[in-house]
C-alpha positions as CSV (number, residue, x, y, z in Angstrom):
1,X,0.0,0.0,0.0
2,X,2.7,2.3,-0.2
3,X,2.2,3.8,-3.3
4,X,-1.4,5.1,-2.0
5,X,-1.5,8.1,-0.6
6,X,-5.0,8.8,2.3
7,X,-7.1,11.7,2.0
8,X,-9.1,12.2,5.0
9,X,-11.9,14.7,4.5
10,X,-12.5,16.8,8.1
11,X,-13.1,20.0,6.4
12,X,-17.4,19.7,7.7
13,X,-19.0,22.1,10.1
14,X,-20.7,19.1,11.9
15,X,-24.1,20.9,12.6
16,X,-25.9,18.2,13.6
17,X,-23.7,17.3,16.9
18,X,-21.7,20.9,17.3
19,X,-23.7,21.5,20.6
20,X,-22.2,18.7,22.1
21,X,-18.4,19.5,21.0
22,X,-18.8,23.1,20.8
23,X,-15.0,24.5,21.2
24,X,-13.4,21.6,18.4
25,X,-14.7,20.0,15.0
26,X,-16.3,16.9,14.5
27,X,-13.3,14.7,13.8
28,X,-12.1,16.0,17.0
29,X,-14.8,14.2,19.4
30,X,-12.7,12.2,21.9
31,X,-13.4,9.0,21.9
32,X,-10.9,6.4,24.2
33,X,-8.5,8.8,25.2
34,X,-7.9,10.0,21.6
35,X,-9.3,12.1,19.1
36,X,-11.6,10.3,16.5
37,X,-9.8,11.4,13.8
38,X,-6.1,9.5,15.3
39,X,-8.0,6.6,15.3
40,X,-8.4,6.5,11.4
41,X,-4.9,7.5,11.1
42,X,-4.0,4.7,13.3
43,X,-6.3,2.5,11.3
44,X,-4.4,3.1,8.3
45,X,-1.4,2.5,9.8
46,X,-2.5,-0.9,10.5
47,X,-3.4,-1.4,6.5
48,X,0.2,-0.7,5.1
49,X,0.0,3.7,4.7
50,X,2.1,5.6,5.6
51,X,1.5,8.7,4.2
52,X,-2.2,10.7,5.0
53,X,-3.4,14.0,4.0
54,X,-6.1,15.1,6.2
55,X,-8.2,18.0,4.7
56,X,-9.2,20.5,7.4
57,X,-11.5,24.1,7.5
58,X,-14.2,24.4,10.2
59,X,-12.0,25.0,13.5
60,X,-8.8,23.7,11.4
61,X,-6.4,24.3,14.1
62,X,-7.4,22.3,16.5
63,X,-6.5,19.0,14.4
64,X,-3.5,20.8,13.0
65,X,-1.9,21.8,16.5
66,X,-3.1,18.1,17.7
67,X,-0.8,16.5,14.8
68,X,2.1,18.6,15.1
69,X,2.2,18.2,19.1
70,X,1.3,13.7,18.7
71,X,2.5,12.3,15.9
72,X,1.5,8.8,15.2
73,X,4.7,7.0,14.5
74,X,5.1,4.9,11.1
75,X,3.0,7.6,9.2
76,X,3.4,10.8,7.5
77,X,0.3,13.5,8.3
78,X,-0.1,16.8,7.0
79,X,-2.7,18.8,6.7
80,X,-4.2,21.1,4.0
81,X,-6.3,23.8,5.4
82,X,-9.6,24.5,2.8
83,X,-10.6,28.4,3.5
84,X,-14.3,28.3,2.1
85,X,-16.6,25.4,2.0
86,X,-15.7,23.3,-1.2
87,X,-17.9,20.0,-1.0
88,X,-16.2,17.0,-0.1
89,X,-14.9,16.2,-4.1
90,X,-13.6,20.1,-4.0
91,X,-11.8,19.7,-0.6
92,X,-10.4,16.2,-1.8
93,X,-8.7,17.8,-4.7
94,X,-7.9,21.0,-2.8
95,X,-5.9,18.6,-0.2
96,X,-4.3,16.7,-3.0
97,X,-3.5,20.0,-5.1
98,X,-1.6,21.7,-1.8
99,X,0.0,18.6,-0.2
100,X,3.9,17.3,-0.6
101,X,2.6,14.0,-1.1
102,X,1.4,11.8,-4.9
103,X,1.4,8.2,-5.3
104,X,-0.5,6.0,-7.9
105,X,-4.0,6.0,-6.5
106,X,-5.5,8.0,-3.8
107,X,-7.7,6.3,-0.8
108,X,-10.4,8.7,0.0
109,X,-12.1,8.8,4.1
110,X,-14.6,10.9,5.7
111,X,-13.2,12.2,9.0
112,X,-16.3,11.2,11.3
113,X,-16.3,7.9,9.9
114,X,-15.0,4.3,10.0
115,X,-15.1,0.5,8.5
116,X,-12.8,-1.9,9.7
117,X,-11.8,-3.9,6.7
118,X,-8.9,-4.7,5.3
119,X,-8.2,-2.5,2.4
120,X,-6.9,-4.5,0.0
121,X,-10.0,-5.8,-1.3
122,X,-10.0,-2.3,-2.9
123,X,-6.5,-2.4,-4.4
124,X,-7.3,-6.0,-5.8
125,X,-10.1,-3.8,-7.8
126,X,-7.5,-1.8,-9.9
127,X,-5.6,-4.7,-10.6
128,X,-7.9,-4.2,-13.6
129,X,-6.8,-1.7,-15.5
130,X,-10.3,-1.0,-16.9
131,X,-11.2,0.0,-13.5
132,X,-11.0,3.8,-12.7
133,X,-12.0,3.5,-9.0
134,X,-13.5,1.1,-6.1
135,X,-15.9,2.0,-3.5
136,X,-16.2,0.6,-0.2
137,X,-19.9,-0.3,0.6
138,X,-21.0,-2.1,3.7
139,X,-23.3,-4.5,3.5
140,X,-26.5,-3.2,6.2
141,X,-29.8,-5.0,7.0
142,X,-31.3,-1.0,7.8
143,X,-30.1,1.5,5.4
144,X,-32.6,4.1,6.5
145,X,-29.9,6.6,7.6
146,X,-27.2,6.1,4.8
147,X,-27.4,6.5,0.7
148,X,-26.7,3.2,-1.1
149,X,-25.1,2.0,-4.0
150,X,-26.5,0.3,-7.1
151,X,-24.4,-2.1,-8.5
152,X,-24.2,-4.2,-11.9
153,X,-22.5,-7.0,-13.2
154,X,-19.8,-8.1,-11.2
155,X,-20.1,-5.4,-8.6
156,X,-20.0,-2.7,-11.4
157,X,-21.1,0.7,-9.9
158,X,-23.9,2.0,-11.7
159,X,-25.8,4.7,-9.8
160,X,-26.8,5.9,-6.0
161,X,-30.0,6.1,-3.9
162,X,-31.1,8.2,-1.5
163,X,-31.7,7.1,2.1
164,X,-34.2,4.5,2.3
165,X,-35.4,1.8,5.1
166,X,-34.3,-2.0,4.3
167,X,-31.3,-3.9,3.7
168,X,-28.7,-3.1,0.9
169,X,-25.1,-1.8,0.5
170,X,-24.1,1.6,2.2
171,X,-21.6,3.8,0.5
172,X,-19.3,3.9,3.3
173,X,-17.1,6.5,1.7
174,X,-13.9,4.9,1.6
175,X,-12.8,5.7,-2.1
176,X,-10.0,4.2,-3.9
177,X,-9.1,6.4,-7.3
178,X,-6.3,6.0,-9.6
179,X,-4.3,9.5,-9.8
180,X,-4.9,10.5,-13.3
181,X,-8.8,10.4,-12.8
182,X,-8.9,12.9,-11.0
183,X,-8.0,14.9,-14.7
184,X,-11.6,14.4,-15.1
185,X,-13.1,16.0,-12.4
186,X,-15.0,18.8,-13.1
187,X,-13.7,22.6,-12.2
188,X,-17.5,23.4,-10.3
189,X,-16.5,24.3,-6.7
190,X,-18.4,23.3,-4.2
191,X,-18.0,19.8,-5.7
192,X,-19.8,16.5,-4.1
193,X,-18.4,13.1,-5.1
194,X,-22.0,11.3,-4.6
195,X,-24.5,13.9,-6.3
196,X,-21.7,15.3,-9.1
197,X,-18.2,13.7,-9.9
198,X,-19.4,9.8,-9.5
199,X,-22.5,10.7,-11.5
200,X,-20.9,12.4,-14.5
201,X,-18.1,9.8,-14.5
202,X,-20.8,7.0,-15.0
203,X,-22.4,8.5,-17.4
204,X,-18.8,9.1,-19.4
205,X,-18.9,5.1,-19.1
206,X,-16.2,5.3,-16.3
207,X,-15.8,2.0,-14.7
208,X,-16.1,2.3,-11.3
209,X,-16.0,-1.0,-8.9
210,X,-18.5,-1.1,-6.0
211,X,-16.1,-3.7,-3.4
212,X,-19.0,-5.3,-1.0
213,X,-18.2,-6.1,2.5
214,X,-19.8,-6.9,5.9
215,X,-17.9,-5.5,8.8
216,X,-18.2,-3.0,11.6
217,X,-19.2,0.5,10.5
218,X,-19.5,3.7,12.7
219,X,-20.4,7.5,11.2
220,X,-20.3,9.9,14.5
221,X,-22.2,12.2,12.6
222,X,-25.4,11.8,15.0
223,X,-25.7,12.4,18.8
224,X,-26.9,8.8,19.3
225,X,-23.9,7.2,16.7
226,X,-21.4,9.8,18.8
227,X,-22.5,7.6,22.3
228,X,-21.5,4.7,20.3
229,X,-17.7,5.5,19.5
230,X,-16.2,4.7,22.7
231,X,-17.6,0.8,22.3
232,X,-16.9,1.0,18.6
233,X,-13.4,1.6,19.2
234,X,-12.7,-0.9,22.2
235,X,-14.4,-3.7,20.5
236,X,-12.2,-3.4,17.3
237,X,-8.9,-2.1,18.6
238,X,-7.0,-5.0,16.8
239,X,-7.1,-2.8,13.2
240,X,-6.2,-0.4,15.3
241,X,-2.0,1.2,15.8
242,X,-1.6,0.7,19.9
């Protein structure tokens, strides 16, 4: 996994759950001791990177000063401060644009959420070269509070849905995109992966892999999900860096 270089997206204003971490921004929340941000980093440790971008705006300094002063060891982290609101494919290409680091394919997180899963099962994807990009999508009896993925043949990606109750695959967004796709991103800002780049990329007959998988999924992005972090994390803290 070296040559893949993590984009963590923590540039959100967190509305929905800002009254109960009023003086730091969502990826901040502590959860075990640590902020819930570390955790991914540590988490991606654990999968072979070792070199992270983490895209910051709302209350930026408080995960900037929190890198500089604990570094996680076996990983590079800088951070790439977005100064207006740029939608989560514009901040994602903002980090990339202003950051010291490029590798073959970029692995795209949201900072308030995490699926432990080994990550190969994404890089196995663009073994074929026909494939542009993978998707992570957990597999979820209740899908009322997440959009979902339609898929194809083979697990080819070929659309999205809006939130819905029953079972079906979540897009977790975990995002693994080869470097030169990016070239076909479109120069809008703000700029949404789900609602804008994904969608005009299908419909240029992009192949894009959706990568199934069943495993433990957590988006803090809720007061009740936030109450859920600290059990999350203890329960899984073998993908985790100690």
């Amino acid at each position: 996994m070296s040559s893949i270089v993590a984009v963590v997206l923590a540039g959100g204003q967190g509305t929905r759950i800002r009254h109960l971490l009023p003086e730091i921004p969502k990826p901040m929340a502590p959860v075990r001791g640590r902020p819930f941000v570390e955790w991914i980093v540590r988490y991606l440790v654990r999968q072979g990177i070792t070199r992270v971008i983490i895209g910051t705006g709302y209350k930026a300094g408080v995960i900037e000063e929190h890198f500089a002063a604990s570094p996680v060891k076996d990983i590079q982290v800088t951070c790439v401060r977005e100064d207006e609101p740029l939608g989560t494919a514009g901040g994602f290409l903002h980090a990339v644009a202003h950051s010291p680091f490029s590798g073959e394919a970029w692995l795209v997180l949201n900072g308030d959420s995490l699926v432990f899963t080994p990550l190969a099962s994404l890089a196995e994807s663009l073994r074929d070269p026909a494939v542009q990009g993978a998707l992570l999508g957990v597999e979820m009896e209740d899908t009322a509070r997440y959009g979902t993925l339609l898929t194809g043949p083979n697990g080819q990606l070929r659309g999205f849905r809006e939130k819905q109750p029953g079972a079906g695959l979540i897009n977790s967004g975990v995002y693994l995109l080869r470097r030169e796709l990016t070239a076909r991103f479109s120069a809008q800002r703000p700029l949404a992966f789900e609602t804008q780049v994904f969608p005009a990329l299908l419909q240029a007959d992009v192949k894009l892999q959706a990568v199934p998988v069943r495993a433990p999924f957590l988006d803090i992005g809720t007061p009740e999900s936030l109450q859920q972090a600290e059990t999350f994390i203890g329960e899984n803290e073998g993908w985790l860096l100690g």
